[in-house]
C-alpha positions in Angstrom: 5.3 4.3 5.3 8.0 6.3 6.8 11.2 6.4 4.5 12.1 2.8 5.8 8.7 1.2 5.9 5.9 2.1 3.0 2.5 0.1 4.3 2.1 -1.4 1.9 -0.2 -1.1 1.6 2.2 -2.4 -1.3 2.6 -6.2 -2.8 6.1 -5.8 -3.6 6.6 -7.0 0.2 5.5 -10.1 -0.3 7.2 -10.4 -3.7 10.3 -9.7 -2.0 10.0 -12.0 1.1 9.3 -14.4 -1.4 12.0 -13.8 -3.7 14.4 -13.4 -0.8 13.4 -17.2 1.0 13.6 -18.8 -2.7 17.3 -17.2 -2.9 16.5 -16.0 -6.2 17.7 -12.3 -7.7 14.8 -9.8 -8.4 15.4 -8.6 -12.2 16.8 -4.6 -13.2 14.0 -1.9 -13.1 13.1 -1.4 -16.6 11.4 1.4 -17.9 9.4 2.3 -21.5 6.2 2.9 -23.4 4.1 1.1 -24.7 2.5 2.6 -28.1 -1.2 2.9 -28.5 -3.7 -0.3 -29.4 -4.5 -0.1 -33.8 -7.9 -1.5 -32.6 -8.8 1.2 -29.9 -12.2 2.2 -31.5 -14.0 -0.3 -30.0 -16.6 1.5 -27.8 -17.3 0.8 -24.1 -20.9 2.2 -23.6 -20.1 5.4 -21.7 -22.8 7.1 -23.4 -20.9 9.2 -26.0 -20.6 6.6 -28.5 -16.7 6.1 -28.8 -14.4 3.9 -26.5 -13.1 5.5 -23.8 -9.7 7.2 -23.2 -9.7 8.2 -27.8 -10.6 11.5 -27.9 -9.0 14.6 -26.4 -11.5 16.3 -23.3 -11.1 19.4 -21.5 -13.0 19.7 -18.3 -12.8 23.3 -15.8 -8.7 23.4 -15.7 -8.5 19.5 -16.7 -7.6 18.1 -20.0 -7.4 14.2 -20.9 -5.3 13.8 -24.3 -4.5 10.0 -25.5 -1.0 9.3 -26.4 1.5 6.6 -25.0 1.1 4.7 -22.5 3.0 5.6 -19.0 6.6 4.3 -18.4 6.4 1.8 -15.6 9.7 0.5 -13.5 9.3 -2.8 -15.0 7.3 -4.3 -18.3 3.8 -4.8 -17.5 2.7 -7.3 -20.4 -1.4 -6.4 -19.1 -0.5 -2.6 -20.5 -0.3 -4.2 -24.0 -3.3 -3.3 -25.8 -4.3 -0.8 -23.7 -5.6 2.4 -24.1 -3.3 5.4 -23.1 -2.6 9.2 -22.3 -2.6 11.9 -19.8 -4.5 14.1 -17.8 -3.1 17.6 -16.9 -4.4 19.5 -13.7 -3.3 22.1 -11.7 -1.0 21.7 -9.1 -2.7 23.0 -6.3 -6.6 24.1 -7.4 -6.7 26.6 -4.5 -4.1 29.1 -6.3 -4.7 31.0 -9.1 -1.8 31.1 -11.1 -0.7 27.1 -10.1 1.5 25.1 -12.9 0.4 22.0 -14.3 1.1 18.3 -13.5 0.6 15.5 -15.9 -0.5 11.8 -14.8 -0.5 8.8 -16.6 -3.3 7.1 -17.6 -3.7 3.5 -18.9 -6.7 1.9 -19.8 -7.2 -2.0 -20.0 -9.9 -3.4 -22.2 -12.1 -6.1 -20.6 -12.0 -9.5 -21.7 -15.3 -9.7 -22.8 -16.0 -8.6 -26.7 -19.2 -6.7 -24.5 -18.2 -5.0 -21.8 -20.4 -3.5 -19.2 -20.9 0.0 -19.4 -19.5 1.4 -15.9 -15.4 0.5 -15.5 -13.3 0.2 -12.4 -10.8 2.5 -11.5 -8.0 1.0 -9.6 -6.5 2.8 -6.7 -3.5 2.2 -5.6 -1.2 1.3 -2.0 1.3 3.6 -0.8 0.9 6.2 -0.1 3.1 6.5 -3.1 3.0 3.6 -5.0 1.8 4.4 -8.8 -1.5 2.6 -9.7 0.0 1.6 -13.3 2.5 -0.1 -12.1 0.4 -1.8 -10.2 -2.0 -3.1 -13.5 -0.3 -6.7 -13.1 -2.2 -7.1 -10.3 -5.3 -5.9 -10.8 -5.8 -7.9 -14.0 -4.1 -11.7 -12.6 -6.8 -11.4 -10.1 -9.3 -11.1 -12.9 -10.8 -7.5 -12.3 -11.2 -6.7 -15.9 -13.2 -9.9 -16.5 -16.2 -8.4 -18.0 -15.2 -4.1 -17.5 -12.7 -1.7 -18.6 -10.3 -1.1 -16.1 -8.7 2.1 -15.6 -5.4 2.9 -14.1 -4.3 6.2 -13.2 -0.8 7.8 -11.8 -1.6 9.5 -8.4 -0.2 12.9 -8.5 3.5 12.3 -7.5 4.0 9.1 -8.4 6.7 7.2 -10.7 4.8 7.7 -14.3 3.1 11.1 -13.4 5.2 14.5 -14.0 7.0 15.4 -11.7 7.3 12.4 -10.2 8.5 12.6 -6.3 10.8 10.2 -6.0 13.9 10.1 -3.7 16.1 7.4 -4.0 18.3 9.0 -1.3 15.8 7.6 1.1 15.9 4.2 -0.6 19.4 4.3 -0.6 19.4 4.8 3.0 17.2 2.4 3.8 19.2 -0.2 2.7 22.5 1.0 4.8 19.9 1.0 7.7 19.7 -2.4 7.2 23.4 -2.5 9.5 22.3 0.1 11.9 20.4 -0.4 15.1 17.0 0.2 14.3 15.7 2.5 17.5 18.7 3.9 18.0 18.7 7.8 18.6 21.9 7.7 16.2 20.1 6.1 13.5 16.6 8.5 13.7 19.1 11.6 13.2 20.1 10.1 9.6 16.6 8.9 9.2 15.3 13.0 9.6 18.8 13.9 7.5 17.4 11.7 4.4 14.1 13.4 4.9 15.2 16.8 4.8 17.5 16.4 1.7 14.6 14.4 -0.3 12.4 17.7 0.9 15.4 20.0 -0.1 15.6 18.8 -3.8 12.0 18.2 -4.7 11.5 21.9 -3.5 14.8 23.5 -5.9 12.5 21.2 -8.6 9.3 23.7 -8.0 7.1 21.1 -6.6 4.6 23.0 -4.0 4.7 19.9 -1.4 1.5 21.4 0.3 -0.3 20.1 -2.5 0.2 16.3 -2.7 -2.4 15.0 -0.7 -6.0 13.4 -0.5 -8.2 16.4 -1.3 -6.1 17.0 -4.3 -5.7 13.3 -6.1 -9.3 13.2 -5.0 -10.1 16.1 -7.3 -8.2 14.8 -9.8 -10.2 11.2 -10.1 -12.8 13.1 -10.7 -11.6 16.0 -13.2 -10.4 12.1 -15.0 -14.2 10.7 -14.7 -15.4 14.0 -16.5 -12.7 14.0 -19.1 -13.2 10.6 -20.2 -16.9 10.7 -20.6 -17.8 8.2 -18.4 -21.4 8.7 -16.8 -20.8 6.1 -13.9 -17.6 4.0 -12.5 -16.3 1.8 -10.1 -13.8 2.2 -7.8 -11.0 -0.7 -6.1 -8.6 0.5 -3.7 -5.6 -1.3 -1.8 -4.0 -0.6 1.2 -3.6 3.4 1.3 -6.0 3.3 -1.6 -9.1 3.0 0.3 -7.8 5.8 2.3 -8.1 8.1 -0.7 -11.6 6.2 -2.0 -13.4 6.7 1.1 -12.3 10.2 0.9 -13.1 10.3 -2.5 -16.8 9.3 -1.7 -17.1 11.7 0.5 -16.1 14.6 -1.1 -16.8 13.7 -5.1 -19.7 10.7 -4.7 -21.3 11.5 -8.3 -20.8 9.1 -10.7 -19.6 6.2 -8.4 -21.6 3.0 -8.9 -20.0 1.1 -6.0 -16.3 0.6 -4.2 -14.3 -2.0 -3.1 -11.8 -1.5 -0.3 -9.2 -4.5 0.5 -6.7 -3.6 3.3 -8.7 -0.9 4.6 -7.1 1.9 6.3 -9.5 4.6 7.5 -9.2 8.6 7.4 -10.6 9.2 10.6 -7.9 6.6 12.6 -5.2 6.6 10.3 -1.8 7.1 12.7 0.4 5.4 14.9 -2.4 4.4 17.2 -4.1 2.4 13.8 -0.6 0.2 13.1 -0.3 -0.8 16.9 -3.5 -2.1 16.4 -3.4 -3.8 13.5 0.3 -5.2 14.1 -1.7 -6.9 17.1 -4.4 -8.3 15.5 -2.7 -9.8 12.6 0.1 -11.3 14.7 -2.4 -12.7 16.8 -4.4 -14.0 14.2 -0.8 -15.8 12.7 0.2 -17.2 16.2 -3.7 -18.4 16.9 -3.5 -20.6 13.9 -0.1 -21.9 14.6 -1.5 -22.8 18.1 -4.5 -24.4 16.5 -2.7 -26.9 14.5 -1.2 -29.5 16.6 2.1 -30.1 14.7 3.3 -26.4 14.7 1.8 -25.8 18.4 3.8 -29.0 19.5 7.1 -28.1 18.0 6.3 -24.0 18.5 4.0 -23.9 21.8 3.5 -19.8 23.2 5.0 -18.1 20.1 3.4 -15.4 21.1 5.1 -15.0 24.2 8.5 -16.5 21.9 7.6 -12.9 20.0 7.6 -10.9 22.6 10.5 -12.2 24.4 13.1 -11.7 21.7 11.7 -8.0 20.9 12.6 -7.4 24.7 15.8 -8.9 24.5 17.1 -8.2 21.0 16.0 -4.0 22.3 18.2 -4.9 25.3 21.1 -6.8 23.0 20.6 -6.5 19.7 22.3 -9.0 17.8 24.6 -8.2 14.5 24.9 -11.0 11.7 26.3 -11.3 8.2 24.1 -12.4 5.4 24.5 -13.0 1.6 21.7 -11.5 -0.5 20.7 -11.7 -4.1 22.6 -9.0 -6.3 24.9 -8.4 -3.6 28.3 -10.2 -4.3 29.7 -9.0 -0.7 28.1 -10.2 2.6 25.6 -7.8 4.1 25.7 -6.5 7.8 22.5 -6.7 9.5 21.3 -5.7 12.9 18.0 -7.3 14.9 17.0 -5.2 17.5 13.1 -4.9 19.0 12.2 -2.8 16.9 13.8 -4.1 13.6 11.9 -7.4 14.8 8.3 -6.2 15.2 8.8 -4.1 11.3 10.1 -8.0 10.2 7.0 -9.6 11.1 4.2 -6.8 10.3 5.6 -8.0 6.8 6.4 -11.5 7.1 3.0 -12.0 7.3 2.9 -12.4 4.0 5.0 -15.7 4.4 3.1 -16.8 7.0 3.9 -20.6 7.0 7.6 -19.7 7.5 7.4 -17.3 10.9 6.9 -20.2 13.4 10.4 -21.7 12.1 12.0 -18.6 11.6 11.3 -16.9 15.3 11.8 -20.4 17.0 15.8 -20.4 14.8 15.9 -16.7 16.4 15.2 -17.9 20.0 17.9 -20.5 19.6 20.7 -18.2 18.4 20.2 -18.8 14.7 19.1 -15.5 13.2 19.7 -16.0 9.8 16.1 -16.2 8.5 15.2 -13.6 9.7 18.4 -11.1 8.2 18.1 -12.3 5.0 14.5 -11.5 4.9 14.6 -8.4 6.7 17.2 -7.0 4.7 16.6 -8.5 0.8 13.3 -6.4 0.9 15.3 -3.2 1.6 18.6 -3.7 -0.8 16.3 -5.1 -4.0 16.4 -3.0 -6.6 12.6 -2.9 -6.8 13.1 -1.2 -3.5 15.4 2.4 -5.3 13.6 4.8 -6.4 9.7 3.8 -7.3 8.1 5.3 -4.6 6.6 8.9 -4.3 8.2 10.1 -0.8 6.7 13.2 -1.7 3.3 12.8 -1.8 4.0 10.3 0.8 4.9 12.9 3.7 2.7 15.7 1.8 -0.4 12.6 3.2 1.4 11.7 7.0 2.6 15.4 7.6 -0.9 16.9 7.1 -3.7 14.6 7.7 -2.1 12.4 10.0 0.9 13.7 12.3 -1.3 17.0 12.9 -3.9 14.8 14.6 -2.7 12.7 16.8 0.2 12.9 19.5 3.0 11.5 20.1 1.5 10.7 24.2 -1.7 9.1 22.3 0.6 7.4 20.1 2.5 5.7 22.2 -0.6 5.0 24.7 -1.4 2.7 21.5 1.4 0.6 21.7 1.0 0.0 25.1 -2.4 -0.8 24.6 -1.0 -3.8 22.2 1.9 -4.4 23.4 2.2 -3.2 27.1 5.5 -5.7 27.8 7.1 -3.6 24.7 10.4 -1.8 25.9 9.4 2.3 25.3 12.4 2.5 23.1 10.3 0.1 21.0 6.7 1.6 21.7 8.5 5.3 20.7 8.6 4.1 16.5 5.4 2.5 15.5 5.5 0.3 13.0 5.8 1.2 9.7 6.4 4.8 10.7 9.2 5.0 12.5 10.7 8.5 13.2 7.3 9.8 11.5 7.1 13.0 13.9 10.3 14.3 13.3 10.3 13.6 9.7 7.0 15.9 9.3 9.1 18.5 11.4 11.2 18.9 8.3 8.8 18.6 6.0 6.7 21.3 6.8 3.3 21.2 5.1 0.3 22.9 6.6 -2.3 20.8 8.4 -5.6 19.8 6.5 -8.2 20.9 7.4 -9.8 18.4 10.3 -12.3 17.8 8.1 -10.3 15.4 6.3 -10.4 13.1 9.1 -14.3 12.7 9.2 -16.0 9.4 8.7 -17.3 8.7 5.3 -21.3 8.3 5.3 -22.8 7.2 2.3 -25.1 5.0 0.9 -23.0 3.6 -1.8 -22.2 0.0 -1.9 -19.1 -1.0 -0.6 -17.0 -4.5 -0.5 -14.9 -4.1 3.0 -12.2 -6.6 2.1 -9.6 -7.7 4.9 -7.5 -10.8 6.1 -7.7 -12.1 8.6 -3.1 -12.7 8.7 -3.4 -8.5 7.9 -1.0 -6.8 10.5 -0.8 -3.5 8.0 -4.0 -2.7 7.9 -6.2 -4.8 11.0 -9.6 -6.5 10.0 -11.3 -4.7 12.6 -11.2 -1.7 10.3 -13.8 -3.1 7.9 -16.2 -3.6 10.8 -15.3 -0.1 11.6 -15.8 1.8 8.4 -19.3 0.1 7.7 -20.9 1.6 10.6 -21.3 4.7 8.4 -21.9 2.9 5.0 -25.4 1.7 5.0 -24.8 -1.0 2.3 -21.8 -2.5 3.3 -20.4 -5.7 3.0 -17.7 -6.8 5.4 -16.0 -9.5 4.7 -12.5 -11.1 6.4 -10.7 -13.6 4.8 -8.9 -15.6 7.3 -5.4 -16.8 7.3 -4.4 -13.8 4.3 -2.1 -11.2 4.7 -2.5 -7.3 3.8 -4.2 -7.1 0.3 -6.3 -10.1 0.0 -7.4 -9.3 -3.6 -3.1 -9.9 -4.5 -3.2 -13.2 -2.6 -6.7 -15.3 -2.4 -8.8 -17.0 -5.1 -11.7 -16.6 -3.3 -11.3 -12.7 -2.5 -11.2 -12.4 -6.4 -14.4 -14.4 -6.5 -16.0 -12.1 -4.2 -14.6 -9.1 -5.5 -16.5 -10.1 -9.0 -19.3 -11.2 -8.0 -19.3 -7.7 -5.9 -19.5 -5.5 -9.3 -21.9 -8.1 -10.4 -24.0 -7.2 -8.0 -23.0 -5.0 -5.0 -25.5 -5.4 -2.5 -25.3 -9.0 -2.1 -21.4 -10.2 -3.3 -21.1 -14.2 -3.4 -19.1 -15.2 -0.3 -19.9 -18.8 -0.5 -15.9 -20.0 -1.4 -15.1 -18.6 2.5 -16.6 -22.0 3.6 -13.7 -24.1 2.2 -10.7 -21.9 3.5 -8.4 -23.8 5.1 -4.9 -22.7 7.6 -1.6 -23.0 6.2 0.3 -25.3 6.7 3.7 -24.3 9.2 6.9 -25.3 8.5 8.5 -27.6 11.3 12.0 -27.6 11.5 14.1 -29.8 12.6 
């Protein structure tokens, strides 16, 4: 989220993490195109009798035209094959004379030689991340089993034009990794990074008011139109069922059923939401540590261990030299409080490792801990992918505009009342968020945008039960206004379950199968991880 901490509602955190404990180098951002399938006239059953995404469509200001396929950071091998092109909009629908945008479109056949009629759109994380990037994912986990699936370039993102990156922020992100996290000093560069990202997208001729929900919304369904398709399917991640259950609200023809994994709800979304949801994922971490009697006997009251070293480390943080991948020079790192509590809303991803790795901090030995906290930020997977723009364009006027700063730090204490206030000030994941939107300057949605989304449309509420991004209470939440709901938590997963857990994909297909009664029979055989125990 905030320049230094996207939610991820994004996978490459756990790749990362990963990548970073198994001290192995994450490869050069590539980009290119791929060209379009010889064998795309194969049809899908829309109703118009040809396959979708092969003929040119123009809908109200709208036009869908095939052509390449969108340039991603890195090679997606699941793009090859698919069908590709781009759908132009306006800008910003509400004036007249608005320029055009263009976003990528990429659309990836279904494994089956008969398809079922109605596809799945895939939303993605972010905000900012770009949904065809993203197509790895979607189609490991088996999504496109037996449907077309469709990806689509939120407004903004890397392969839509203009895209709204700022590597600036990246850049500074990664010298953050040296500076005390909290500090006063270190927000001031944090707002400078900001404003200059602001300052050039502006000289470009972006109109920052209009990347945001109601707009992307408008544009999945200006796509739905302009391919021909009669009904669909949505899947969000992370900030992407954000923008689905807004998309329900406000566009609900045509949508068969949705599935949300990593849900993050309009009508909470804030600092208030990630104090919550860091709680309840640590907690779920630490409670299955404590269950399992060789990591409670070698790690007893790690969640008292936690909350210790974020008091101290705010009080003294410590300063430590580590050597990353890519990086021939040793890195400076700082742990302070609040670098801690943004280490572990991610590292619970690599959940079996946090027992160890808090325990080595405790005893002076903070190593673990740098390398990972800092390999996320210096990878090159980390410059210049996501949208910033359309990033602030979401927290700066559906978010910030609703909820104080008094309220948000009320939530912290409500989590985490031994928390220092210097700590409680920066929630996670949006850390100097209110001062950021103070030099971004887009006008406030309308308050509508933060209603709850009623509907009767069936719905997959996917969480886990690790998930300190996005809590698992949210699922509970949202499905008091979606009559047929199905909430389920998968315990011991991080953020995104669908990324991570055999048995989420199992659910998540036997969801589209049918969506009022998904199979959850594999939750029965979940079983903990199992914690490292160091020496």
């Amino acid at each position: 989220m905030a320049p230094d901490q996207r939610t991820p509602h994004r996978r490459r955190t756990v790749r990362r993490l990963r990548a970073t404990s198994a001290g192995l180098a994450i490869g050069a951002f590539i980009t290119g195109l791929l060209a379009m399938p010889a064998h795309a006239e194969r049809g899908t059953g829309t109703g118009t009798g040809e396959a979708i995404g092969t003929v040119s469509r123009t809908v109200g200001h709208a036009r869908f035209v095939p052509g390449p396929c969108p340039k991603t950071a890195d090679p997606v091998p699941a793009l090859e094959g698919a069908r590709c092109g781009t759908l132009t909009v306006p800008e910003n629908r509400a004036r007249r004379n608005s320029r055009t945008i263009t976003l990528g479109v990429a659309i990836v056949r279904a494994a089956t030689s008969r398809p079922k009629p109605d596809p799945v759109v895939w939303l993605a994380g972010g905000p900012g991340d770009d949904a065809v990037g993203e197509a790895q994912m979607a189609i490991d986990g088996g999504l496109n089993r037996d449907r077309d699936v469709i990806f689509m370039s939120q407004r903004g993102t890397y392969s839509a034009a203009p895209a709204l990156t700022c590597p600036n922020i990246d850049e500074f992100n990664a010298r953050a990794v040296g500076l005390v996290y909290d500090a006063p000093s270190t927000g001031r560069l944090h707002v400078k990074a900001t404003r200059i990202c602001r300052e050039q997208l502006a000289s470009r001729g972006a109109d920052l008011s209009a990347y945001n929900d109601t707009e992307s919304a408008a544009d999945y369904a200006d796509l739905r139109v302009a391919l021909g398709i009669d009904q669909w399917n949505m899947f969000g991640i992370s900030y992407g069922t954000h923008l689905a259950l807004i998309y329900m609200r406000q566009h609900p023809q045509g949508i068969r059923s949705v599935g949300i994994d990593g849900i993050l709800p309009p009508s909470k979304a804030g600092s208030v939401l990630t104090w919550s949801s860091a709680r309840q994922g640590f907690d779920g971490l630490f409670k299955a540590c404590a269950q399992q009697p060789a990591c409670n006997r070698r790690y007893p009251h790690l969640s008292a261990t936690f909350e210790r070293l974020v008091r101290k480390l705010e009080a003294h943080p410590v300063t430590t030299t580590v050597t990353v991948p890519g990086r021939s020079a040793p890195v400076k790192v700082v742990l302070d409080g609040g670098a801690l509590v943004n280490w572990m809303t991610s590292a619970t991803h690599v959940a079996p490792g946090v027992p160890r790795s808090l325990d080595e901090l405790a005893h002076g030995k903070p190593r673990r801990i740098a390398e990972q906290w800092a390999g996320g930020k210096l990878s090159p997977q980390a410059i210049g992918r996501v949208a910033h723009g359309l990033a602030y364009g979401i927290f700066c006027s559906e978010w910030v505009p609703y909820e104080s700063r008094a309220e948000a730090i009320r939530g912290g204490q409500d989590a985490f009342p031994s928390f220092p206030r210097s700590v409680l000030a920066q929630a996670p994941q949006l850390t100097f968020l209110r001062p950021d939107c103070g030099v971004w300057n887009v006008p406030a949605a309308p308050r509508s945008i933060r209603n709850v989304t009623r509907s009767r449309i069936p719905t997959l509420a996917l969480s886990g039960g690790f998930d300190s991004q996005t809590g698992a209470a949210n699922g509970a939440y949202v499905a008091r206004t979606l009559s047929r709901a199905t909430v389920v938590t998968v315990p011991y997963e991080p953020h995104v379950v669908f990324a991570t857990s055999k048995c989420a994909q199992k659910i998540t297909a036997s969801f589209f199968d049918n969506p009022t009664a998904p199979n959850t029979g594999c939750l029965t055989d979940l079983k903990p991880p199992r914690f490292e125990t160091g020496p």
